[in-house]
C-alpha positions as a Markdown table, in Angstrom:
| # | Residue | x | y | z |
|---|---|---|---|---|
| 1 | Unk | 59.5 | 13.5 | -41.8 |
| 2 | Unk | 61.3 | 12.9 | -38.3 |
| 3 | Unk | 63.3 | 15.2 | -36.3 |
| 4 | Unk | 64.4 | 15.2 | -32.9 |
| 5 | Unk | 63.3 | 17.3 | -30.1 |
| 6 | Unk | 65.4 | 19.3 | -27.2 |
| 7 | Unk | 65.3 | 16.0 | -24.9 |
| 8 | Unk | 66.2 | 13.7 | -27.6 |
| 9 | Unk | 62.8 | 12.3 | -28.6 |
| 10 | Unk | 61.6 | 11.6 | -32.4 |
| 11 | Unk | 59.0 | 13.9 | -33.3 |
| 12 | Unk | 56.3 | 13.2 | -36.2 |
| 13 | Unk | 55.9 | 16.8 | -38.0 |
| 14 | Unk | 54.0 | 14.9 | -40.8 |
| 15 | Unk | 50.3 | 14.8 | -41.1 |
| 16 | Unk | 49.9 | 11.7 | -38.2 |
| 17 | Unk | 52.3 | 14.1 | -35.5 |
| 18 | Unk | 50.0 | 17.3 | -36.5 |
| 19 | Unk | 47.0 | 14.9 | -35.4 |
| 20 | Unk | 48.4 | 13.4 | -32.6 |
| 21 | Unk | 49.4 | 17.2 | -31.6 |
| 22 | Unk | 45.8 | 18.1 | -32.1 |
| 23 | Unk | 44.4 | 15.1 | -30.3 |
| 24 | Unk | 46.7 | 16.0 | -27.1 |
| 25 | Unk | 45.9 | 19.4 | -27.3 |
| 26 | Unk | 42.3 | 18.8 | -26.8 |
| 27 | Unk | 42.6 | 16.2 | -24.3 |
| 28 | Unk | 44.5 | 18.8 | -22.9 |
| 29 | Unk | 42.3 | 21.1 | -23.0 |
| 30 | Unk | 39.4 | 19.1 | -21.4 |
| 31 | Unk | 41.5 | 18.5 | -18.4 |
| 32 | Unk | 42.2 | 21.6 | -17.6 |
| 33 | Unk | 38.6 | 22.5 | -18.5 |
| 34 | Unk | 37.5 | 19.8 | -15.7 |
| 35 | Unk | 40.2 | 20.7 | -13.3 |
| 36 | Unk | 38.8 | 24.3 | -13.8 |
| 37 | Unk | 35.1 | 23.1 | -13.1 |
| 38 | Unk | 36.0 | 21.8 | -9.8 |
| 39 | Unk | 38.3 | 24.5 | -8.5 |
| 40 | Unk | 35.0 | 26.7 | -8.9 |
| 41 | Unk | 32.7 | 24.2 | -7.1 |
| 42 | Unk | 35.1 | 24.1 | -4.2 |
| 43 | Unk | 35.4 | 27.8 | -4.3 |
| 44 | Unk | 31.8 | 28.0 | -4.7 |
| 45 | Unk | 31.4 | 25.8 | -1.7 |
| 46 | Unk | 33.7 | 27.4 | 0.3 |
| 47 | Unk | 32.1 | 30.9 | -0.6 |
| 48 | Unk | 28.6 | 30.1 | 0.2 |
| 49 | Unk | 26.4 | 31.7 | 2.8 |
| 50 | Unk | 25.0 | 29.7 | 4.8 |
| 51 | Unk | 21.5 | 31.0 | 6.7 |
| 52 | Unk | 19.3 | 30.0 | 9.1 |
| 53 | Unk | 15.3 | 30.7 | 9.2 |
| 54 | Unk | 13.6 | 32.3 | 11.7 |
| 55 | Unk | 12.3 | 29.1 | 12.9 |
| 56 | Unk | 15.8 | 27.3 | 13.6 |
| 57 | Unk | 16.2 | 30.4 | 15.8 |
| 58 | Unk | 13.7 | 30.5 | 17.9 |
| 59 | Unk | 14.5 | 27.1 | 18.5 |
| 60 | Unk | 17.6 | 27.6 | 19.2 |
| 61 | Unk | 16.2 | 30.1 | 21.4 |
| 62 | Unk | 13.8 | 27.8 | 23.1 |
| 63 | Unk | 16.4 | 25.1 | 23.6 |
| 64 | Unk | 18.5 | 27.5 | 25.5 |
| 65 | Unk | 15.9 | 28.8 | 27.4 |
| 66 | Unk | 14.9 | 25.1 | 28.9 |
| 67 | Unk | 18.5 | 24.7 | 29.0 |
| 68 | Unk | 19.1 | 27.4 | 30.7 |
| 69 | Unk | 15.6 | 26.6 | 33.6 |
| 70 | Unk | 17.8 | 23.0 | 33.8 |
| 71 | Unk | 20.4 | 24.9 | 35.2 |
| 72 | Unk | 18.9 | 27.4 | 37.3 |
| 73 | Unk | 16.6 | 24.7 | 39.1 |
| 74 | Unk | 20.1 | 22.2 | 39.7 |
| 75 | Unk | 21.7 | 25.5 | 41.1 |
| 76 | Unk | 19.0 | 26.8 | 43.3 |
| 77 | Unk | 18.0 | 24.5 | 45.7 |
C-alpha cells in the first residue's frame, strides 16, 4: 500500500515503511541520545570547580613575594 503524505511524498505503510519507520526512529534516537551526551559534558565542563592545593599557593605566594623585593630594590635606590 502507498499513500501520499501532507508535502506530496509516497509513503510505504506496508511492512518495509513500518521498518524503515522503526530503523529512522532509532537512528533518531541515537542522535539525540549523542547530541544529549555532549551537551552534559560541555555543561559539565563548564560547571566544574576548579581548585588549587595549598602548595600552588604558597607558590603563588612566594613568587609574589620575590616579585614584589624586585620591585622594592628597582624603586629604592
Amino acid at each position: 500500500e502507498v499513500e501520499l503524505s501532507s508535502d506530496g511524498s509516497a509513503v510505504n505503510t506496508g511492512p518495509k515503511g513500518v521498518i524503515n519507520d522503526w530503523r529512522r526512529f532509532k537512528q533518531l534516537e541515537t542522535e539525540q541520545r549523542q547530541e544529549q551526551r555532549r551537551e552534559m559534558e560541555r555543561l559539565i565542563k563548564k560547571l566544574s570547580m576548579t581548585c588549587r592545593s595549598h602548595l600552588d599557593e604558597e607558590a603563588d605566594k612566594h613568587k609574589q613575594k620575590e616579585l614584589q623585593e624586585k620591585i622594592n630594590g628597582k624603586v629604592a635606590w
